[in-house]
N, C-alpha and C positions, 0 to 999 in steps of 0.2 A: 399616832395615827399611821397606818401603813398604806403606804402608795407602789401601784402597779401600773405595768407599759408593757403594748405586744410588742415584740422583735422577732420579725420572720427570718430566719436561717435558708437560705436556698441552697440548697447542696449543688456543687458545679458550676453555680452562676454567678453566687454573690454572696459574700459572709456580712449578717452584720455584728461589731464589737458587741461583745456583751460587758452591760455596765452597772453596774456597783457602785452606790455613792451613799452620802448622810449628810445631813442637815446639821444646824447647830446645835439640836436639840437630840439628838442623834437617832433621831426617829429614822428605821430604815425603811427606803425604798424599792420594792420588792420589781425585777422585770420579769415578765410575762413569756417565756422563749417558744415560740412556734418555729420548729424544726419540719421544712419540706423539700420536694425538691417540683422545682417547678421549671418541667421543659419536657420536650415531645422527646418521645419513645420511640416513635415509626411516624414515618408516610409512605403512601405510596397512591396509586391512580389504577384506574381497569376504566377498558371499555367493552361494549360486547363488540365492536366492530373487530378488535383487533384483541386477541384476548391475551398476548404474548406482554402488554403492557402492563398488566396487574403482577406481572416477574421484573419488571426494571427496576435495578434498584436504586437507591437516593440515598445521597451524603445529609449530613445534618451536622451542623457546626456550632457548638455552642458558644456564644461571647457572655462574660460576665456581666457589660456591659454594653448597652445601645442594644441593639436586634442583632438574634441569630439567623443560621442561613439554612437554607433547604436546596439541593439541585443533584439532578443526573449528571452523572459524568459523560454516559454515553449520550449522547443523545440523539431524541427520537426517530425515523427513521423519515426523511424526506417524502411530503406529499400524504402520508396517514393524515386521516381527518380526528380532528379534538374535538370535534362538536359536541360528543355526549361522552362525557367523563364524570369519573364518580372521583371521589379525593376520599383517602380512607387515613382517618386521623387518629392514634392515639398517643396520651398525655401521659406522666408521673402522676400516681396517689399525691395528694387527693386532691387534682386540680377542679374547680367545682364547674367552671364553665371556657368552651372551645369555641371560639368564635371566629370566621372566616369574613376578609374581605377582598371580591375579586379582584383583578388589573389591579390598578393603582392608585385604584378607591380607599376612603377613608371611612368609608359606610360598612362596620362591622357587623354579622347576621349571627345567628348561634348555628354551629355547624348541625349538618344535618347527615348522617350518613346514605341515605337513602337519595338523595338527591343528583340532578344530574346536572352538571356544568358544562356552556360553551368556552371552550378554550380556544376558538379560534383567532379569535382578535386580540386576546393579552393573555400567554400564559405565564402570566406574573400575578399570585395573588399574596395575602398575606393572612397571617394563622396568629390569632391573641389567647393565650393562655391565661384564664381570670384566676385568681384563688383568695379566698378571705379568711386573715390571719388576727382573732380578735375581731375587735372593732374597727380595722382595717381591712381595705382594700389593697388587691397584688395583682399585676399584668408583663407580662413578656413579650416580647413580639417575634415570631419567626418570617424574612421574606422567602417565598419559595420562589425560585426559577424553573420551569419546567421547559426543558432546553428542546429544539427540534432543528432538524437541518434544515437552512434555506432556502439550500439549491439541492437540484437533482444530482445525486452523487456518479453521476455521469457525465455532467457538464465538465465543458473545457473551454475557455474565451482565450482566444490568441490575439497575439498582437508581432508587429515587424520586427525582425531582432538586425543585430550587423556583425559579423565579426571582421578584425583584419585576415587580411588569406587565405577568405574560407575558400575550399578545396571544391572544385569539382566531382561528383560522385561518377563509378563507374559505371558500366551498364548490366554489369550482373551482382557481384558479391559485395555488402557494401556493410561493415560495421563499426561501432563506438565503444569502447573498453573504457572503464576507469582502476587507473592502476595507478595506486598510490597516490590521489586526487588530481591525477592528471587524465586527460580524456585523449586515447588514441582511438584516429581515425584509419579504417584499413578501405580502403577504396580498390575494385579490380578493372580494369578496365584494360583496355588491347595493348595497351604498352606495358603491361605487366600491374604487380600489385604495388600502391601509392600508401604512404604510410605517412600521416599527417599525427600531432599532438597540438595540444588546447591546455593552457594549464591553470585558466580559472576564466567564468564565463564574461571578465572585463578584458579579456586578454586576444592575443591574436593567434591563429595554425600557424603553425610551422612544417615546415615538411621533412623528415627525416630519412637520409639516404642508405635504405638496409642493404647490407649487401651480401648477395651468394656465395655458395663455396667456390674458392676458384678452379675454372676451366668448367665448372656446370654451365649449361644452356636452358637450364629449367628456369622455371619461374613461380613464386608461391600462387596460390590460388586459393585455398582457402585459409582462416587463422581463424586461431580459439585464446583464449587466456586461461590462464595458471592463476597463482595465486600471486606470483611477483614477476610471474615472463610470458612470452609469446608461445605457442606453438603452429606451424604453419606445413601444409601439404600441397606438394606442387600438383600438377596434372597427370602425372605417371602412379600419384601415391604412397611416394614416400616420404616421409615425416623432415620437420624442423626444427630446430628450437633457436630463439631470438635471444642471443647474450651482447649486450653493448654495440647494438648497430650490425651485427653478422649473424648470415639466417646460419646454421650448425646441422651438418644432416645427423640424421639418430642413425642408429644402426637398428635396421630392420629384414625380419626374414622371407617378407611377404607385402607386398604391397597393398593397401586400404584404396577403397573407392571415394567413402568418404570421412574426413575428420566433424564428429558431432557435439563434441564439446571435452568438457576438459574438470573432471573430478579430482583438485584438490588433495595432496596426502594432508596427511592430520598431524605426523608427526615427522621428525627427522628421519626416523628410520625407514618412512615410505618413502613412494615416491607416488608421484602424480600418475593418474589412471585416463588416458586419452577412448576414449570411448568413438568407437568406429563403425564403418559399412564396409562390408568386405564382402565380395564377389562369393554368392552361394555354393556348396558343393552339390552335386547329386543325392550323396547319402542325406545332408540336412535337408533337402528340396522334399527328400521321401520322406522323410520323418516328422514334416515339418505340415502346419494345416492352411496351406498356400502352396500348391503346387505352381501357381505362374512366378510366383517369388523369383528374381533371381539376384538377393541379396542377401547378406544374414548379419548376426550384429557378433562386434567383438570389441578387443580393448587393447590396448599399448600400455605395457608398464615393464619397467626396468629392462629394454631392453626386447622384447618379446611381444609378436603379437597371437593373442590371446583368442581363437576362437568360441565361440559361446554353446552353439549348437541350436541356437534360436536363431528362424530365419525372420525376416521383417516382410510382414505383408507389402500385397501392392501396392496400399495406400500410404504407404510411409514415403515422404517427401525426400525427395531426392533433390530437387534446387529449389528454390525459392522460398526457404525457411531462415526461422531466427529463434534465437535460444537466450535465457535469463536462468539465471543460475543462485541457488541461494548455498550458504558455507556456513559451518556448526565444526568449531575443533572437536568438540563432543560427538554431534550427532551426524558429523561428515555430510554431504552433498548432495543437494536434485539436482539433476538438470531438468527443464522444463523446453519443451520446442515444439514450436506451434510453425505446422509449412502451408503455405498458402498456394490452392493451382485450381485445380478444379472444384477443388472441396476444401475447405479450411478444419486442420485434423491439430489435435493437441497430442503431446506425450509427455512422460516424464521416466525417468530412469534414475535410482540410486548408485549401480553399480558399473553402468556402462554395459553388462552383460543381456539386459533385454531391456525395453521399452514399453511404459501400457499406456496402450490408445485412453485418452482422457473422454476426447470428443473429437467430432465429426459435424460438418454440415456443409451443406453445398452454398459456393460462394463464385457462381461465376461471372469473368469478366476480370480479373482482377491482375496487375501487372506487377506490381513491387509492392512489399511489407516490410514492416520493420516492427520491433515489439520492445515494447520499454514497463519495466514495472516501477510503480509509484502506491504509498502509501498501500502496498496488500493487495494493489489491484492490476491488474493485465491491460495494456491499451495495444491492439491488434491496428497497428495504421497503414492502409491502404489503399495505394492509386486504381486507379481502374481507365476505362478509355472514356468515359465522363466525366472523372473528377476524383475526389479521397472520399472516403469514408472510414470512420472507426467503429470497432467493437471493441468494447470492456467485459471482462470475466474476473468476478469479484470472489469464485472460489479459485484460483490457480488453472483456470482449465477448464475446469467440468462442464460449465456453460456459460456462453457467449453473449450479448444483449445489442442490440444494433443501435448504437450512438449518436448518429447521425443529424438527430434533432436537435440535437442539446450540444454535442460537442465539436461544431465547426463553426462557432460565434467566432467574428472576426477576419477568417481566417480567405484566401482565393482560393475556395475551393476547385473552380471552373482549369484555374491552372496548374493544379497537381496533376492534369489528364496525364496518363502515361508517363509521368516523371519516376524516376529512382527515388526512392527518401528513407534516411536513415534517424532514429531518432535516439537519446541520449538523454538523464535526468540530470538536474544543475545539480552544482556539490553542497548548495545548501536547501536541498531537497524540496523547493516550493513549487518546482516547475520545471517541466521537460523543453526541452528543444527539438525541432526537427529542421532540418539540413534536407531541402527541394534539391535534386539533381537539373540538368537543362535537356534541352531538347536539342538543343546548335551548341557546335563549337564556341561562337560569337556571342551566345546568351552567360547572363551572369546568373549564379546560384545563388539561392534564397536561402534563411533563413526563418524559421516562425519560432514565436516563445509564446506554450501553451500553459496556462494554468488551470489546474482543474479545484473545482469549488468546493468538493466536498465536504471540505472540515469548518466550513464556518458555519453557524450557528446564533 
């Protein structure tokens, strides 16, 4: 007599032995081999509200054993509504029945494509793949996670921070470098420029005593960073460079009005390109589609400055700006600078040889900025003679979004009025700092440590 048994094969999931045996009689026992594979092919989700959804795409992880998983990596975009969601399901041949149960129910329905689902309350549901092999029954389980952001990817909740010796800020020029994960502080203020280091955010300033060439009466006023040093320009416009504690004058054949940042060589053989404002001529004025102009853009490298032949409109910020910089040995340098006065105006520049206006918009009232990038995103933070406010710009520039409701949790805002504040991102990238200036000699300087929400989920 010959005896037979299914045995489903899952491909990817789950092998089972196949088995061969005999009795004493050596009657043989024949098995039954169903060969399938049983596990999802795709998901995904559409709304008509939001129709960018039905392109998200979803990971799918198969375990041989227990339940597989489903989820976005990116996820969803903070504050979209899930109320009416379709869930678009398909299986491996020849799974014979798709069954869905929402949250974190155990009540399975048979999927329905047509159907629409609230996801606002649990988007956690679960997907059973049935298939019958023989006289046997067969089920998988996938959990999907269908991820969305908590919070407004604007938000920022701050809280008190302290350091030892934190510094006083100046009343005009006030910035935070990280070079080599140390944090300089360049503060300007009437007794010349202060130069403070931070070398991790448990730690205390220190204040380092840079010193001039000697018999000079100059004093730095502004500073940029390099890629491993300073560079700094007094009030007269001519250049610096910061080796081991002594500012170094460059040789130059022209004096700059102002230094705008500081373009990185790529290789040994370059050198760093200091990108400048230098006093317009006549002929660029005429040539130029700004005749009030009376500035034009150029560059410092190896010795030489660099005329461009582009002048810089009027609205190019002449004080009250700040600049964040990204670096590519490959792809070389932005600078990005965003100046803040009567209008809050963005730029960016590869070459230090021109500038293009990103954005504009009028912002007034405004007393000190400072500009700190974190996670891809822009944070514009700004005193005014009421209080702070921030803007975030989630494309580099291009547009600006006013913050203000979401990103001053925690924070005095009442007492930022007309303070100086420079801000600065921790070295283990979860949150920026901002460093309150005072209003009196006798006041002591503040502290905040802001966190912004965005990545949780």
């Amino acid at each position: 007599m010959t005896l037979s048994r299914t045995i489903l094969l899952i491909a990817g999931l789950a092998l089972a032995p196949l088995a061969l045996s005999s009795c004493k009689d050596d009657t043989p026992k024949v098995d039954q081999i169903v060969l399938s594979d049983l596990r999802l092919s795709s998901f995904s989700i559409s709304s008509e509200e939001h129709k960018s959804l039905s392109t998200m795409p979803f990971s799918i992880r198969n375990f041989p054993t227990g339940h597989s998983e489903v989820f976005n990596q990116q996820p969803i975009t903070f504050g979209w509504s899930l109320k009416k969601i379709k869930l678009h399901i398909k299986a491996s041949d020849p799974v014979s029945k798709i069954e869905v149960a929402m949250g974190e129910s155990s009540e399975f329905k048979e999927y329905d494509a047509k159907a629409v689902h609230d996801l606002s309350g649990s988007s956690k549901l679960n997907i059973r793949l049935n298939l019958k092999g023989g006289n046997k029954s067969f089920s998988h389980i996938y959990k999907v996670d269908i991820r969305q952001y908590k919070y407004n990817p604007l938000a920022v909740e701050w809280t008190a921070a302290a350091f030892l010796g934190t510094p006083s800020l100046g009343d005009r020029a006030n910035r935070v470098f990280d070079l080599g994960g140390v944090k300089h502080l360049f503060a300007l203020s009437t007794t010349g420029m202060r130069h403070y280091t931070l070398a991790s955010s448990k730690g205390s300033w220190r204040e380092q005593l840079d010193l001039m060439p000697a018999g000079s009466s100059e004093q730095i006023e502004q500073v940029e960073q390099g890629l491993s040093t300073f560079y700094g320009m007094d009030a007269k416009g001519f250049l610096y460079k910061l080796e081991e504690g002594q500012w170094t004058k460059l040789e130059q054949d022209q004096p700059a009005k102002a230094l705008l940042g500081v373009l990185p060589a790529r290789t040994p053989k370059e050198h760093d390109r200091l990108a400048l404002l230098l006093a317009a001529t006549q002929g660029e004025v005429q040539a130029g589609q700004d005749p009030l102009s009376r500035y034009a853009y150029g560059y410092y490298e190896a010795g030489r400055v660099v005329r461009s032949g582009y002048i810089a409109p009027t609205n190019f910020p002449l004080t009250n700006r700040t600049l964040v910089r990204s670096f590519s040995p490959t792809a070389g340098s932005r600078l990005h600078l965003v100046g803040v006065g009567a209008e809050r105006t963005a730029w960016y520049t590869t070459n230090g040889k021109d500038w293009q206006m990103l954005s504009h918009s009028t912002v007034p009232g405004v007393k000190y900025a400072t500009l700190v990038e974190w996670s891809n995103q822009f944070y514009s933070i700004e005193t005014t003679n009421e209080g702070m406010q921030i803007w975030v710009s989630t494309d580099r520039g291009l547009s600006w979004n006013d913050a203000k409701e979401v990103a001053l949790k925690g924070i005095e805002v009442g007492a930022l009025a007309r303070m100086p504040v420079v801000a600065w991102v921790d070295e283990a990238q979860e949150a920026f700092f901002l460093l309150q200036g005072v209003s009196a000699p006798s006041s002591s300087a503040k502290v905040w440590r802001g966190v912004p929400l965005k990545n949780e989920f």
